[in-house]
Structures are given as C-alpha cells and as structure tokens.
N, CA, C, O and CB atoms as a CASP TS submission, in Angstrom:
PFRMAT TS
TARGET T0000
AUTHOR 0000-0000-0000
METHOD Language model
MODEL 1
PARENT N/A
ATOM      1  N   UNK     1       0.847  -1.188   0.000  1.00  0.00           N
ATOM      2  CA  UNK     1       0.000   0.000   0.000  1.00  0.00           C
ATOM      3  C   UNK     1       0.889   1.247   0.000  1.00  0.00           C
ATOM      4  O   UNK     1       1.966   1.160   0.590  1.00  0.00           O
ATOM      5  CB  UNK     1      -0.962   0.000   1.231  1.00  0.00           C
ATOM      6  N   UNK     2       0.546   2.437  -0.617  1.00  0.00           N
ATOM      7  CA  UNK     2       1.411   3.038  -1.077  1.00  0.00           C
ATOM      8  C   UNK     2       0.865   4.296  -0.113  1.00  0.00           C
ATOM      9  O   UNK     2      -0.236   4.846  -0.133  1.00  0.00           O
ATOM     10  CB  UNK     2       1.523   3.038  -2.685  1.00  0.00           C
ATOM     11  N   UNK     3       2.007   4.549   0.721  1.00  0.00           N
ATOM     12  CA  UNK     3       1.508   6.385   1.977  1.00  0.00           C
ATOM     13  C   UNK     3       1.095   7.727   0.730  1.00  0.00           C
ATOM     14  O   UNK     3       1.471   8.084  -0.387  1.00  0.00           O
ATOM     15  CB  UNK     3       3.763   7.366   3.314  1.00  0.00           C
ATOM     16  N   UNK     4       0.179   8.096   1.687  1.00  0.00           N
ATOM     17  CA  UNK     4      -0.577   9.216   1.075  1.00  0.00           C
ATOM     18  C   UNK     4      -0.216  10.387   1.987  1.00  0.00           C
ATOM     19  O   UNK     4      -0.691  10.316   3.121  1.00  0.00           O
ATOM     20  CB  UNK     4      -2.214   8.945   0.985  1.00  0.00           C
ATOM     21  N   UNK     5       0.574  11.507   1.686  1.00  0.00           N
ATOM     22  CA  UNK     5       0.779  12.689   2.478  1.00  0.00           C
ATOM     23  C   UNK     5       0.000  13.750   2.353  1.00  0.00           C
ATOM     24  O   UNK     5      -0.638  14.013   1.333  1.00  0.00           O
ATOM     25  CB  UNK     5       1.893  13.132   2.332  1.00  0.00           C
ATOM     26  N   UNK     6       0.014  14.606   3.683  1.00  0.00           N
ATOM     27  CA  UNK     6      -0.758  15.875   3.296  1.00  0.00           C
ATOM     28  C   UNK     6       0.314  16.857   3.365  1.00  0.00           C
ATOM     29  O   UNK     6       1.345  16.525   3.949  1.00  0.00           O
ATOM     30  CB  UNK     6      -2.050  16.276   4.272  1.00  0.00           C
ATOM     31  N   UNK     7       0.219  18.028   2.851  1.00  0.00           N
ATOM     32  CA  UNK     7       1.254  19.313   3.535  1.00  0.00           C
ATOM     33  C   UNK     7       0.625  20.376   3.938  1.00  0.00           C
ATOM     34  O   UNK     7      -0.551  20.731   3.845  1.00  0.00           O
ATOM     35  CB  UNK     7       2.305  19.962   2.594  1.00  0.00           C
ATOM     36  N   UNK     8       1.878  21.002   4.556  1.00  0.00           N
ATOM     37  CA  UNK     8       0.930  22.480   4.826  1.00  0.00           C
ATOM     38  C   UNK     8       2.213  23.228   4.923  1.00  0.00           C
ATOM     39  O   UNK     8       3.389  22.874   5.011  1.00  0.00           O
ATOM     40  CB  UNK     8      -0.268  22.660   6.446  1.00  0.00           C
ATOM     41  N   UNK     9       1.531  24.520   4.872  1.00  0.00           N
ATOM     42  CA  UNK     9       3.048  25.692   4.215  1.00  0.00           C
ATOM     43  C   UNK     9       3.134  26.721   5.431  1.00  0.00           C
ATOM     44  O   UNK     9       2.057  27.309   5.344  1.00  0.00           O
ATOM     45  CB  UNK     9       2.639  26.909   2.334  1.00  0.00           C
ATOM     46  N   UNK    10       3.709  27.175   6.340  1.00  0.00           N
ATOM     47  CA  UNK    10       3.484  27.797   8.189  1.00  0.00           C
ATOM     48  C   UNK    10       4.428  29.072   7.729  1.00  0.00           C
ATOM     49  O   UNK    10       5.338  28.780   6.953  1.00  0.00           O
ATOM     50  CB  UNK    10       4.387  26.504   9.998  1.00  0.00           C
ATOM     51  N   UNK    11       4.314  30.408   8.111  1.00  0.00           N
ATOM     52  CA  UNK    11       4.724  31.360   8.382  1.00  0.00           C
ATOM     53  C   UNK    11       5.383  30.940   9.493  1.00  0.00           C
ATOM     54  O   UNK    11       4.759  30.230  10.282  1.00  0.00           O
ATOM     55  CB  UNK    11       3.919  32.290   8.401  1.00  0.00           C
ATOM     56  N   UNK    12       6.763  31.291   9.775  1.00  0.00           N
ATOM     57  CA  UNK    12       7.221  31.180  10.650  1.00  0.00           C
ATOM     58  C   UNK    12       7.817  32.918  11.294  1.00  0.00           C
ATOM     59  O   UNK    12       8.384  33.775  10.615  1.00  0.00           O
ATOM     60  CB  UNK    12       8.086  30.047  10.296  1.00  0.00           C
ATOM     61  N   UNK    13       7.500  32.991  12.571  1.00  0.00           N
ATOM     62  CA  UNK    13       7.798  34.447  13.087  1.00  0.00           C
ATOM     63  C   UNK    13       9.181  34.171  13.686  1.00  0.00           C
ATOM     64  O   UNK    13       9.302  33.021  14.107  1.00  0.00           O
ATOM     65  CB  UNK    13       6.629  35.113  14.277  1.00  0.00           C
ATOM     66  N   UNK    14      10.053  34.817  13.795  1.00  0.00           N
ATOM     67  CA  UNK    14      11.903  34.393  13.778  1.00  0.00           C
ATOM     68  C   UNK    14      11.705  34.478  15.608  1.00  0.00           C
ATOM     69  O   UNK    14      12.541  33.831  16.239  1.00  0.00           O
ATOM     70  CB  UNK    14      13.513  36.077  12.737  1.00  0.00           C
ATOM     71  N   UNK    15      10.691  35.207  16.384  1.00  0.00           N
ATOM     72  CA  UNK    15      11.071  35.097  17.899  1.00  0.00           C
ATOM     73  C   UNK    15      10.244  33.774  18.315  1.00  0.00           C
ATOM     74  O   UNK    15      10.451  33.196  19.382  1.00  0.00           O
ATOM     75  CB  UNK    15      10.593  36.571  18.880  1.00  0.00           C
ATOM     76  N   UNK    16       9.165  33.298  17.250  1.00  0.00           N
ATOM     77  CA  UNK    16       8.768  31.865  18.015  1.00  0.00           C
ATOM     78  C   UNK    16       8.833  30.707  17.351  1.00  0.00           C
ATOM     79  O   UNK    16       8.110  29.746  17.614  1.00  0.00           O
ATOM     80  CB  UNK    16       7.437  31.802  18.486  1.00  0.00           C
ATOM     81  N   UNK    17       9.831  30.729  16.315  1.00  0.00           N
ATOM     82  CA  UNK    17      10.369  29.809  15.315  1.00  0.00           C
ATOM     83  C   UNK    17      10.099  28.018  16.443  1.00  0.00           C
ATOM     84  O   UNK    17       9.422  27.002  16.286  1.00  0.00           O
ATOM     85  CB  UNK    17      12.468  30.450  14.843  1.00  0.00           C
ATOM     86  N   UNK    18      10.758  28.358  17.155  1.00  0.00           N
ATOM     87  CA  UNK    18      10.767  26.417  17.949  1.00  0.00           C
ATOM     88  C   UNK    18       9.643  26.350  18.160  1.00  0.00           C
ATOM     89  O   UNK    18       9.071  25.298  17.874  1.00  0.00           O
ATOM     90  CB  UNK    18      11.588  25.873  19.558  1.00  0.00           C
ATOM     91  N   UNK    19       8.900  27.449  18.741  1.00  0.00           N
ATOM     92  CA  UNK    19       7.131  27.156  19.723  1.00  0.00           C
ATOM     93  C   UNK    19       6.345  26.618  18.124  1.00  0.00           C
ATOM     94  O   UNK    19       5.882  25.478  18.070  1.00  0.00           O
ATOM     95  CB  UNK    19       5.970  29.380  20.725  1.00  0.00           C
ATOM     96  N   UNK    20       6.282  27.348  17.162  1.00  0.00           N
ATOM     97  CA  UNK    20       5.639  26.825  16.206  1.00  0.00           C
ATOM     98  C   UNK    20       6.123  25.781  15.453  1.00  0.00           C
ATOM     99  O   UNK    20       5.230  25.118  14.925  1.00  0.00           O
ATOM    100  CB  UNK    20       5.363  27.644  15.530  1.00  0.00           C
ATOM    101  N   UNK    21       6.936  25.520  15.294  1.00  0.00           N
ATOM    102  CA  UNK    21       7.684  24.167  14.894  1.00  0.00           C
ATOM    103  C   UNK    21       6.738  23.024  15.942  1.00  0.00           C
ATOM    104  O   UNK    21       5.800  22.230  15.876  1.00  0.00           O
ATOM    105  CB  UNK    21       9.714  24.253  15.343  1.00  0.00           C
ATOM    106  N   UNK    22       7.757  23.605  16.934  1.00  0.00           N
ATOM    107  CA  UNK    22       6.858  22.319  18.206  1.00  0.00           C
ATOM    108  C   UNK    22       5.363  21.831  18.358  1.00  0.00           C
ATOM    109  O   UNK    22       4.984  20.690  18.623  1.00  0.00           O
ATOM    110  CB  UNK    22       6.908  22.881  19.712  1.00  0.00           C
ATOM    111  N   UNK    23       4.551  23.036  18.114  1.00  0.00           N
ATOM    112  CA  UNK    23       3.515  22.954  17.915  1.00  0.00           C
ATOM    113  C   UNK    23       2.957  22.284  16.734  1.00  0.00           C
ATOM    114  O   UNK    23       2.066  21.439  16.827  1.00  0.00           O
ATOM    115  CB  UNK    23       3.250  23.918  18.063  1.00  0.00           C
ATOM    116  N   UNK    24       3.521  22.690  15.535  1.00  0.00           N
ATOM    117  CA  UNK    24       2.945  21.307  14.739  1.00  0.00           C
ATOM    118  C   UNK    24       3.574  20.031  15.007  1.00  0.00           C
ATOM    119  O   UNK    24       2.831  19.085  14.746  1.00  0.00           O
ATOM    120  CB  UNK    24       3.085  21.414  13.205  1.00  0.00           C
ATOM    121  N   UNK    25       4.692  19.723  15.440  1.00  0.00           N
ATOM    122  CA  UNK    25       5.399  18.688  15.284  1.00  0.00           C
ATOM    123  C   UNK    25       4.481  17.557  16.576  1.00  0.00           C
ATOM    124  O   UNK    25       4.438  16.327  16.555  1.00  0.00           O
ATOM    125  CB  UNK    25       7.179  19.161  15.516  1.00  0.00           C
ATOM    126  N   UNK    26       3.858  18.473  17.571  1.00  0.00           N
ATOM    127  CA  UNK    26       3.028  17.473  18.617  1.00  0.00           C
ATOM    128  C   UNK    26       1.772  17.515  17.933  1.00  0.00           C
ATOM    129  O   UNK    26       0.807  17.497  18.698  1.00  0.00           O
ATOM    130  CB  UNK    26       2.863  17.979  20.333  1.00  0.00           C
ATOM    131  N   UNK    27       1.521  17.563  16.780  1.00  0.00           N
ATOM    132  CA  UNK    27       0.115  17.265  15.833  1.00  0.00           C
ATOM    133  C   UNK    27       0.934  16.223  14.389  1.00  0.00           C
ATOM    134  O   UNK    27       0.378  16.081  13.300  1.00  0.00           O
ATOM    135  CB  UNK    27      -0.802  19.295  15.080  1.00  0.00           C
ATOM    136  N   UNK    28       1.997  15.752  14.661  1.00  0.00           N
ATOM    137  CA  UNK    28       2.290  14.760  13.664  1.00  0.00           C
ATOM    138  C   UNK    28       2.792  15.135  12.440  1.00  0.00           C
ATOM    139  O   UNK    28       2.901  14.481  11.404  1.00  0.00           O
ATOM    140  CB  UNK    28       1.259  14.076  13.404  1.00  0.00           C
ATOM    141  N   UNK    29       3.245  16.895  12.830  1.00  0.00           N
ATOM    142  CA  UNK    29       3.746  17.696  11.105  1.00  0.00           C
ATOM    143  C   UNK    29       5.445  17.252  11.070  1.00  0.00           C
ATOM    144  O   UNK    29       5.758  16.961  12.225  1.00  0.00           O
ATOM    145  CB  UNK    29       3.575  20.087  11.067  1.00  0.00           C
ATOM    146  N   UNK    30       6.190  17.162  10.482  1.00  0.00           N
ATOM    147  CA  UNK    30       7.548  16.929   9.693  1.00  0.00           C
ATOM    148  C   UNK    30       7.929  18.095   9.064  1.00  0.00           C
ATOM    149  O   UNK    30       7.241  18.621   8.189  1.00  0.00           O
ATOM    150  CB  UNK    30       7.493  15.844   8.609  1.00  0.00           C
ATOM    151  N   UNK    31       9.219  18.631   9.543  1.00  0.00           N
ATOM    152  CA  UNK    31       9.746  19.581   8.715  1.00  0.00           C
ATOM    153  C   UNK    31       9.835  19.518   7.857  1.00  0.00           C
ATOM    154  O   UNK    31      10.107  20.718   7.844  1.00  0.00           O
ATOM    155  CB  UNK    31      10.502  19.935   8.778  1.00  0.00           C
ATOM    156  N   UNK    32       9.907  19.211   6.695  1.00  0.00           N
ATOM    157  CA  UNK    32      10.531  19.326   5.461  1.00  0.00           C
ATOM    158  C   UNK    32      11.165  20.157   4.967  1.00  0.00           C
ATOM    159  O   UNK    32      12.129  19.661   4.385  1.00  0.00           O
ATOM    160  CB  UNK    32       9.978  19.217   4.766  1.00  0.00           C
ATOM    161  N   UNK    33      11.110  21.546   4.870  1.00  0.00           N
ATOM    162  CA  UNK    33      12.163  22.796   4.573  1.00  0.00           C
ATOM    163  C   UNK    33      11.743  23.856   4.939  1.00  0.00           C
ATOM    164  O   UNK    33      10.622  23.972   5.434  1.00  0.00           O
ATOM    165  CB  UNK    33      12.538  23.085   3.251  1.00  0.00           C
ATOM    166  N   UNK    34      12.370  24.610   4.807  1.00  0.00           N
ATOM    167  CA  UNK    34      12.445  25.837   5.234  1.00  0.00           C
ATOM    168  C   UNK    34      12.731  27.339   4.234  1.00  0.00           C
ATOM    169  O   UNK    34      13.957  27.366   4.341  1.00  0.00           O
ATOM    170  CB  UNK    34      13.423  25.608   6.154  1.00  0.00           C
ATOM    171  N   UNK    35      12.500  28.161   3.646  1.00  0.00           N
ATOM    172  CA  UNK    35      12.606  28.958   2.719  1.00  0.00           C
ATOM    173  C   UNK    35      12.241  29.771   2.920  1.00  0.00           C
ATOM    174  O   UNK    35      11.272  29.849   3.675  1.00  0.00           O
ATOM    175  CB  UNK    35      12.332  28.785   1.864  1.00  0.00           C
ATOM    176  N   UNK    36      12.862  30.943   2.304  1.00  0.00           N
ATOM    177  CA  UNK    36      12.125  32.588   2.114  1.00  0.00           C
ATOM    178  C   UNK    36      10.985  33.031   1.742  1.00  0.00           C
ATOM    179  O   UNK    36      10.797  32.960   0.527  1.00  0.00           O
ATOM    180  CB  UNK    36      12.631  33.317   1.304  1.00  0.00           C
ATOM    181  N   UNK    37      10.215  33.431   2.313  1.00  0.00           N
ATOM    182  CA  UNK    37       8.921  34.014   2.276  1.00  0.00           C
ATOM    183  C   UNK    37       8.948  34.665   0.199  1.00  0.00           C
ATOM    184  O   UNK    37      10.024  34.941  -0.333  1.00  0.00           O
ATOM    185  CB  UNK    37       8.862  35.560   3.879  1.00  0.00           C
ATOM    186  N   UNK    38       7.836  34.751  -0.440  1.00  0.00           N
ATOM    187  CA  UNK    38       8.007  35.081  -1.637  1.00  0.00           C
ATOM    188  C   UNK    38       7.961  36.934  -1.671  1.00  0.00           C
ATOM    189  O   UNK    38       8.690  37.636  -2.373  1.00  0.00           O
ATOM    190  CB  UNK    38       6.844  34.231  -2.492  1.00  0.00           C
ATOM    191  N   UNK    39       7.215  37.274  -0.996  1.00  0.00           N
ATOM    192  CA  UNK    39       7.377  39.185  -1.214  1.00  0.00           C
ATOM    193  C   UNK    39       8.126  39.262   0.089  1.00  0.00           C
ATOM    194  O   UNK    39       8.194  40.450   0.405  1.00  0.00           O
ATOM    195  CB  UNK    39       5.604  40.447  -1.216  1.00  0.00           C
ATOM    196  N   UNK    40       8.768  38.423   1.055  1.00  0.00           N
ATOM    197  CA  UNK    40       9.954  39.412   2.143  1.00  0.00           C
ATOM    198  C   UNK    40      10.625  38.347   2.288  1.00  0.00           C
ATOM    199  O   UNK    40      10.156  37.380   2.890  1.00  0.00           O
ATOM    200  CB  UNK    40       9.506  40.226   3.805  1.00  0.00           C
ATOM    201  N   UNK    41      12.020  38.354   1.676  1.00  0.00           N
ATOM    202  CA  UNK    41      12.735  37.287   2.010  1.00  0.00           C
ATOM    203  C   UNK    41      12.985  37.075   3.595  1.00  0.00           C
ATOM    204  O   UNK    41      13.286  35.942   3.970  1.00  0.00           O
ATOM    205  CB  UNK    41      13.950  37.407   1.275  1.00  0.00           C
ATOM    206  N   UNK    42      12.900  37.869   4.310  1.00  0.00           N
ATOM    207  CA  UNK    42      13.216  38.010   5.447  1.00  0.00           C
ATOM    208  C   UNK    42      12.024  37.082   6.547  1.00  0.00           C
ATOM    209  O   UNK    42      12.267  36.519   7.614  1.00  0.00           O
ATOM    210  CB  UNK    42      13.335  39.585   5.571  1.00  0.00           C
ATOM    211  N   UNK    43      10.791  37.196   5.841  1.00  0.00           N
ATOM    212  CA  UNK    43       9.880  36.205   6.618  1.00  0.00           C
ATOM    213  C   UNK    43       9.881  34.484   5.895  1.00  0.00           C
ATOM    214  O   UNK    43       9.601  34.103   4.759  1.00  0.00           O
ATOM    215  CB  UNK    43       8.165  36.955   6.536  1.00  0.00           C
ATOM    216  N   UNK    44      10.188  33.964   6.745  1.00  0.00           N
ATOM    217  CA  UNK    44      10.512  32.322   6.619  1.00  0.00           C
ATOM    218  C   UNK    44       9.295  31.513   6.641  1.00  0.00           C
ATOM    219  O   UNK    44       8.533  31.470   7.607  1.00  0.00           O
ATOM    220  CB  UNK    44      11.435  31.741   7.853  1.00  0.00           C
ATOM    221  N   UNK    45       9.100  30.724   5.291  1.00  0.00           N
ATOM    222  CA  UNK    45       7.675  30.165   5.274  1.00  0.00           C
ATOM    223  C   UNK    45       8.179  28.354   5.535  1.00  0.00           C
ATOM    224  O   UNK    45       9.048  27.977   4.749  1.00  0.00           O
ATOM    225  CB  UNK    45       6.696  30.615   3.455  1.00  0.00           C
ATOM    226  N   UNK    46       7.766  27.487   6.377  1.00  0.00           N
ATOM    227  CA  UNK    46       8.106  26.601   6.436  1.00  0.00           C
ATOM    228  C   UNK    46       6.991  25.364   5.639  1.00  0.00           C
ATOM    229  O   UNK    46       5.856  25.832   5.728  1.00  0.00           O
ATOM    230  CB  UNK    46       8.449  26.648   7.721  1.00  0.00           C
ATOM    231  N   UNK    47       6.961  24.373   5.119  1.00  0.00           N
ATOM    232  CA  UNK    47       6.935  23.103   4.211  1.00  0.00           C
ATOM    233  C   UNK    47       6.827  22.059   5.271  1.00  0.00           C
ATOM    234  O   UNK    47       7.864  21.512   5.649  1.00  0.00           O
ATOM    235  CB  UNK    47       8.317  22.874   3.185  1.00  0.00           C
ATOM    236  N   UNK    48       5.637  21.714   5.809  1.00  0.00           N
ATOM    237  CA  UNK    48       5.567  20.295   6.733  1.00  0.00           C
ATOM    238  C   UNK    48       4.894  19.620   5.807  1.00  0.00           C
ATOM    239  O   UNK    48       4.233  20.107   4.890  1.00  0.00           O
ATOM    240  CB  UNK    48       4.762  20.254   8.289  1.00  0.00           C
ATOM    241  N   UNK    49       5.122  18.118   6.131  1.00  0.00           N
ATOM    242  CA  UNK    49       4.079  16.912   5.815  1.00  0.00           C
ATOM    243  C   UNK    49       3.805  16.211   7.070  1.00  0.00           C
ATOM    244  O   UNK    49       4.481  16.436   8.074  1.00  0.00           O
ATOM    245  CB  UNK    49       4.646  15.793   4.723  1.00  0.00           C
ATOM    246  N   UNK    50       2.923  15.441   7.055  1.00  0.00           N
ATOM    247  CA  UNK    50       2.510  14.115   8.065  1.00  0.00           C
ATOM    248  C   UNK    50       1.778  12.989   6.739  1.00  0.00           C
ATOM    249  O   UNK    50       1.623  13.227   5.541  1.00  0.00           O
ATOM    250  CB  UNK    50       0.982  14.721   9.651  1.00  0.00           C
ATOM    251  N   UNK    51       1.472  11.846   7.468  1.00  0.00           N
ATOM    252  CA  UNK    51       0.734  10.919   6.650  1.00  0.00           C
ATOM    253  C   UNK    51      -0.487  10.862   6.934  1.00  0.00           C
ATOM    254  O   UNK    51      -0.847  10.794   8.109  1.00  0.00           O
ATOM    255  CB  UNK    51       1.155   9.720   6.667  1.00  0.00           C
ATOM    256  N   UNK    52      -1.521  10.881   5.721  1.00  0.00           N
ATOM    257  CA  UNK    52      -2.765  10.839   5.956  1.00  0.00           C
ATOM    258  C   UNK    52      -3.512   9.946   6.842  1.00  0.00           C
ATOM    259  O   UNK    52      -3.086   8.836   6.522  1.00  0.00           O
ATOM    260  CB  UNK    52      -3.169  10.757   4.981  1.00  0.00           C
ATOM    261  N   UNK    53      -4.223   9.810   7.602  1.00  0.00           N
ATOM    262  CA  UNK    53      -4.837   8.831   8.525  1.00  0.00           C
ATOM    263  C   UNK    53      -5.628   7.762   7.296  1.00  0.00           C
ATOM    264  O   UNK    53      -6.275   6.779   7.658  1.00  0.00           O
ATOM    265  CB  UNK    53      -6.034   9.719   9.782  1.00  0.00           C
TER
END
C-alpha cells in the first residue's frame, strides 16, 4: 500500500520559530524545509508533511 501525504506551508515568526515548529510537530507535522517568504525574504515560510490517517 502506497503512503498518502498531506502538507501544509506555516509562516514562521523568527522570535517563536521552535514554539511553532513544536507545535505542529506534537500534531504529527515533519519539517521538510524551510525557505524565504516570496514578497519578504526576510519572513521564513516553512513546508511540513505528516501521513494521511
């Protein structure tokens, strides 16, 4: 049987970068990357997956 993922794409704010990380990560999210926001490089949009139930 072949895993089915979902994603989701998180604004990350640079003073609560771990709290929101953490926070999805105790709902089953996976980092996957990390990258520059598209109009402010300066705001960091983060790339999670988990596996679909």
């Amino acid at each position: 049987m072949t895993k089915k993922w979902e994603y989701a794409t998180v604004p990350l704010l640079v003073h609560a970068t771990k709290q929101i990380l953490d926070t999805w990560g105790e709902d089953g999210w996976e980092l996957v990357q990390v990258v520059p926001g598209p109009n402010n490089p300066e705001q960091l949009v983060a790339y999670l997956k988990r596996e679909k139930a």
